[in-house]
N, C-alpha and C positions, 0 to 999 in steps of 0.2 A: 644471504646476499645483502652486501649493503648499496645503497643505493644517495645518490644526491643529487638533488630536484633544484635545479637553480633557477631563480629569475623569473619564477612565474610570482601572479596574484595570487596570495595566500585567501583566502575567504573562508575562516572556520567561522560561523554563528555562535556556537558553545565555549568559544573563549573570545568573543568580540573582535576578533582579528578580519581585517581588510588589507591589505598591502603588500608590497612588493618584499617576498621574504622567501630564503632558501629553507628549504624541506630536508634531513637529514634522516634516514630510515636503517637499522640496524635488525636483523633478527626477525622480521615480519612487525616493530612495531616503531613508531616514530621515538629517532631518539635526542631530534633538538629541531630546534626552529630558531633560525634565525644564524646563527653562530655554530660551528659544528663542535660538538665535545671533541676532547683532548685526546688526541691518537685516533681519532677517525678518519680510514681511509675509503675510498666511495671505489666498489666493484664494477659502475658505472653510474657516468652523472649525466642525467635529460636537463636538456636545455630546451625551459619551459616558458621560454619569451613570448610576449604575447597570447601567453593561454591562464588561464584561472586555475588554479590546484584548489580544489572540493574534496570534502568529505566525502565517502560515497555515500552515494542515497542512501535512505532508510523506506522502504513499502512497504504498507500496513495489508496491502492486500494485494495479490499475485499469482494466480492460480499456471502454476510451471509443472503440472503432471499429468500425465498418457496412462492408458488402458490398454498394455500388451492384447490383442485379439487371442480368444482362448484362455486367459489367465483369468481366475476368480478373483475379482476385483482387486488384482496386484498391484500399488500406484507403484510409478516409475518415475521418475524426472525425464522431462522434455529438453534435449540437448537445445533444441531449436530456441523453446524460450528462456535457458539459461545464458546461452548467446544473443537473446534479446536485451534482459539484465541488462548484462556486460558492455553492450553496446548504448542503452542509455544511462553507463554509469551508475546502477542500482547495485551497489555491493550484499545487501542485506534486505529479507524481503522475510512477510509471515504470511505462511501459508494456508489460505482457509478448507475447510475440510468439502468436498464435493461426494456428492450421493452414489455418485462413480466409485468410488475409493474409498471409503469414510476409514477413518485411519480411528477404530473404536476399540481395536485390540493392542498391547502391549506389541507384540509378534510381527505385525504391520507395520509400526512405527521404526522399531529396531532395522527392520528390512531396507525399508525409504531410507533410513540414515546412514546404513552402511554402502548404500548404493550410492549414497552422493557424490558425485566428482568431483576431483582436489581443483582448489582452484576459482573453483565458478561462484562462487559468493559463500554467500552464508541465509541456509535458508532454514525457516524456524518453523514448524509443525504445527495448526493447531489441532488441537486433538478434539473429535464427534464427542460433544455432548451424550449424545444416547447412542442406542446400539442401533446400526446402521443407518444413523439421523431420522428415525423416526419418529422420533419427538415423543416416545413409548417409556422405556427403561431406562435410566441413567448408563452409563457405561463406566469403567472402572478407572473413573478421573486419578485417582493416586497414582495408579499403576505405570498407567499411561503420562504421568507425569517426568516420572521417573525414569521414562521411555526416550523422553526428549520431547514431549510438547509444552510448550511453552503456556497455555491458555486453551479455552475450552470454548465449544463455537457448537450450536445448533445446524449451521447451515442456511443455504437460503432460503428453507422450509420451514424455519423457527420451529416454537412446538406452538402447541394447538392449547395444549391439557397445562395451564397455570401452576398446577399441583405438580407437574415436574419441574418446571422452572424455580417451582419454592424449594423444593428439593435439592436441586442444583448450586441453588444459591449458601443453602444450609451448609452444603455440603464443602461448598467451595472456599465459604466464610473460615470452618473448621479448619483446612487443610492449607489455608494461605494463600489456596489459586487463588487463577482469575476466566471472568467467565468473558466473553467476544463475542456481540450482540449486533446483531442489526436489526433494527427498532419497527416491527412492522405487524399491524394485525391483522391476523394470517384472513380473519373473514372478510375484513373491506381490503383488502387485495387481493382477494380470490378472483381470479378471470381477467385482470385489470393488466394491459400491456403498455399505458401511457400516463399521467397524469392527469385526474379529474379536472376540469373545467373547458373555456370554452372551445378551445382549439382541440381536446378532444371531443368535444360534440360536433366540432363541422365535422372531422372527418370521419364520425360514425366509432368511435374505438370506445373499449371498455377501460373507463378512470378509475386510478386510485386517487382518492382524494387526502387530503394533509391528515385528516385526523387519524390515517392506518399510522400515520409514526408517531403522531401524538397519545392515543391511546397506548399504543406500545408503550411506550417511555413513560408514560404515570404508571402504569402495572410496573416497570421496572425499576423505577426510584421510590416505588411503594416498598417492595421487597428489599430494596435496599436496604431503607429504613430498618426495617425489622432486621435482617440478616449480618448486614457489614457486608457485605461483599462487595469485591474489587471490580466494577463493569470497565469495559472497554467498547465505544458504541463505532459502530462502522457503519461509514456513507450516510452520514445525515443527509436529510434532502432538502428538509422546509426550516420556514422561518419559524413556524410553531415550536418545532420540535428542538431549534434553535433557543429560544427564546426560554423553553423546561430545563434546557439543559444551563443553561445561565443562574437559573434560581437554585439550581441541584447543586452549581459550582459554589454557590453564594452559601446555603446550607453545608456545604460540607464533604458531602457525599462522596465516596473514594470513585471517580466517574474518569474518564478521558473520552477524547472524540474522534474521529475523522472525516474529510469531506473527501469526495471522489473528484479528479480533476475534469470529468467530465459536467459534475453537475457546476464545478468553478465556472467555466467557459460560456459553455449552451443553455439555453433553455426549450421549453416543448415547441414553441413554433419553428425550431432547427429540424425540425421530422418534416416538415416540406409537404411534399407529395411521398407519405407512407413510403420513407427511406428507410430500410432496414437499420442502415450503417445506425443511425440513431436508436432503436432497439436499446432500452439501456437497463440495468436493474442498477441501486432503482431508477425511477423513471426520470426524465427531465423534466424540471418543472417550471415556473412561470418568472418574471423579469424579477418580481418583488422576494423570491426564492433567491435565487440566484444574487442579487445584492446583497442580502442577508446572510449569505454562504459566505461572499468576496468579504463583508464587515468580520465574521467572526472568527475567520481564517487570519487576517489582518492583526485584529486584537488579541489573538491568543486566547480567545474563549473554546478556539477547534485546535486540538496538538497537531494536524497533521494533515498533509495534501496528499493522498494516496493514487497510485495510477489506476487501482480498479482492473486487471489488467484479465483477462481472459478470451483461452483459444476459439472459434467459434465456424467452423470451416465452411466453406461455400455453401454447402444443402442447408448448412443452418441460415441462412441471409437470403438463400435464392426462394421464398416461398410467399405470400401476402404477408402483409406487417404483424397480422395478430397471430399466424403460428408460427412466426420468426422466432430462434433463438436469439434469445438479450443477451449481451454482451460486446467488449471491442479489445483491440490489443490495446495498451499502452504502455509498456516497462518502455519503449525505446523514447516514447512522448515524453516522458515524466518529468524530464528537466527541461525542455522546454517550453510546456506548458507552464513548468513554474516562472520561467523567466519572460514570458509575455505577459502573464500575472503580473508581474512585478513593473514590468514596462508600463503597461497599461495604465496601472493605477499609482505611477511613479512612486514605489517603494522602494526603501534601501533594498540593495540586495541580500545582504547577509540578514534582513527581516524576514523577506522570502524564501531566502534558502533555510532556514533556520526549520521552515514548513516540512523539509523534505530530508533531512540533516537530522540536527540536535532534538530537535520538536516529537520526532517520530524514536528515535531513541529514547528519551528518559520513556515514554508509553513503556516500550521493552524495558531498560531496567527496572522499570517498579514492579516486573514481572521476577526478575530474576536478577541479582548482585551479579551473578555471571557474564550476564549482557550488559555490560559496563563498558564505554569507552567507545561505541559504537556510532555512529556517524558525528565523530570531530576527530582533530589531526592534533588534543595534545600530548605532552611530553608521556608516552608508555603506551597509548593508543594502539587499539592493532592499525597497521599500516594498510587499511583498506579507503583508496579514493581514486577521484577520477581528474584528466586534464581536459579542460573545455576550452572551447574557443567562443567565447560571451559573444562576436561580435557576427558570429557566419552566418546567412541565412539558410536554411534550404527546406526543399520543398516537399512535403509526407508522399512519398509516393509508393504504395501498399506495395508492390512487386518488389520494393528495394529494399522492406524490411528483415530484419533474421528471425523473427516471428512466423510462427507455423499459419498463425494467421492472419490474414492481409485485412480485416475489416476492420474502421477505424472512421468513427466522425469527423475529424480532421483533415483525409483525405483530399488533398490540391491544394492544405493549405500553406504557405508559407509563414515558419517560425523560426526565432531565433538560435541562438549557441547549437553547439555541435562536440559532444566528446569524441575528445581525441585518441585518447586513451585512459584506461581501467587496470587500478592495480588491486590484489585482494592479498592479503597478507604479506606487503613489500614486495609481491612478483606482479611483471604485468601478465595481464587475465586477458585484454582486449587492447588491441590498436586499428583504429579506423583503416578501414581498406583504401590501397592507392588508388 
């Protein structure tokens, strides 16, 4: 199909483009900008006035897979939140591995990818660290490479035993991976459902306090040190651990980041009166947190604005705060959320978007030459993006999302833009319901 995209705002970050330019799309990948090559005829042209032509997103994290009942931990793709994706314009998303599923066998992985439906984006695997994430055995990271995972992840249980982690790293150093961390020690977060300090003390809740990610992160720029190995840290939270990660960038260290766009926005006194919807891993943290997130995001010390996005059904949210299930939807928020960021703290846009775009791509391609091209619109790019309307407001309302599940911190709130439509390999994937 070819396709010609006229008249909207171009906004790629990754080639500095802002303006009013036509979009030419041949073969599933962009084949001019600006001018159409010679003997190009358009199989149909969108008249994309008054909407912004985007890259599609890039998420670093996005948890889009079900447990058939009855099936030995079979993962499956969740049409529901594939259609979430689609609907916030998130063409491309890495998938973290969950205890559900732990995708630790070659056999697993091959399964998940043959099952993926054409169309729906582009979703990248990470593959369990150990066998069945328990933080025990290494698992057969080559194989599984080879498999289609892109990067290697612990899970939200990290390990416990150092001496795998050294291992992992050795190993991963050897073989060219890369390992997918989130920075947390496992003993000062044991039991811990909110943020250590005061506001968890009024309300009686068990804190993690900063140094569970600080400690992490010196055990892992230690290892680094010795090994080489390629980290990728997911959902920094604190200013601390902020701060480790600045001297590691200064050092050298082959390191990248992410912040969740929850911990961007909120902080812990957003948990109210023990509101589930706030439930968050990690947890929300305190004002001078939260600045230090919005600063490093800004400067390019964090590659990426991730949605954090996970199913969490009713029974998980309906119970007192501390045996609540953590987590919230966000794939449909995610560009949103980026663009009141950007509101807010009056940023260009194409700096912002750049967070959720280009920023989060080069992360993937340092992973792989293959993942090239991937959240920007130029000349050979696959023709994966989305058309928003920058200027619409509307209002989060859990029942209207295409998310399996309705819990969401943002809840009542009113935010900007609105995709219009989602194309993923030059077809469209998603167009906003009448």
């Amino acid at each position: 199909m070819r396709l010609h995209i006229a008249n909207g705002r171009l906004i790629d970050p990754a080639h500095d483009r802002d303006g009013i330019q036509d979009l030419f799309i041949a073969d599933g990948r962009v084949a001019a900008v600006g001018q159409a090559p010679d003997g190009f005829h358009a199989d149909r042209r969108i008249d994309a006035a008054g909407l912004a032509v985007l890259p599609g997103l890039v998420d670093l994290s996005a948890r889009v897979l079900r447990q058939d009942a009855g099936a030995a931990a079979q993962a499956r793709f969740s049409s529901a939140e594939l259609r979430a994706a689609l609907a916030g314009g998130v063409t491309t998303l890495a998938l973290p591995p969950d205890v559900a599923t732990p995708l630790d066998e070659p056999a697993k992985v091959e399964a998940l990818l043959r099952e993926a439906p054409a169309g729906h984006g582009r979703v990248l695997p990470l593959g369990a660290l150990t066998v069945g994430l328990r933080g025990e055995t290494l698992a057969e990271m080559g194989l599984l490479a080879q498999a289609g995972c892109v990067a290697f992840s612990p899970g939200e249980s990290g390990i416990v035993d150092t001496r795998v982690l050294w291992g992992a790293m050795r190993y991963a150093a050897g073989q060219g991976l890369a390992l997918w961390l989130r920075p947390q020690d496992p003993w000062l977060a044991q039991g811990a459902v909110v943020a250590a300090g005061a506001y968890a003390d009024r309300l009686g809740l068990e804190g993690q306090p900063p140094q569970a990610e600080a400690l992490a992160l010196q055990t892992i720029f230690e290892l680094q040190r010795a090994t080489g190995a390629r980290v990728h840290l997911s959902r920094l939270s604190t200013a601390r651990g902020l701060d480790l990660l600045r001297a590691a960038r200064r050092e050298g260290l082959p390191v990248s980041a992410d912040v969740s766009a929850n911990s961007l926005h909120l902080t812990d006194v957003d948990i109210g009166y023990f509101n589930t919807a706030f439930h968050l891993r990690p947890p929300l943290r305190g004002q001078r947190d939260r600045d230090a997130i919005q600063a490093a995001l800004r400067e390019g010390l964090v590659d990426a604005l991730c949605s954090d996005h996970a199913v969490v059904d009713d029974d998980g949210k309906s119970v007192p705060f501390p045996h609540s299930q953590p987590g919230a939807t966000g794939l449909e928020l995610l560009l949103s959320l980026t663009l009141k960021w950007a509101r807010d703290a009056r940023l260009p846009l194409p700096q912002a978007l750049a967070r959720v775009t280009s920023g989060p791509a080069a992360v993937l391609r340092g992973l792989s030459p293959a993942l090239s091209g991937l959240g920007e619109l130029g000349v050979g790019a696959p023709a994966d993006l989305c058309l928003a309307d920058l200027e619409a407001e509307w209002l989060v309302a859990p029942g209207a999302l295409q998310s399996h599940s309705r819990h969401t911190p943002f809840a009542g709130m009113m935010l900007p833009g609105r995709v219009r439509a989602t194309l993923v390999g030059g077809r469209p994937a998603w167009e906003t319901p009448v």
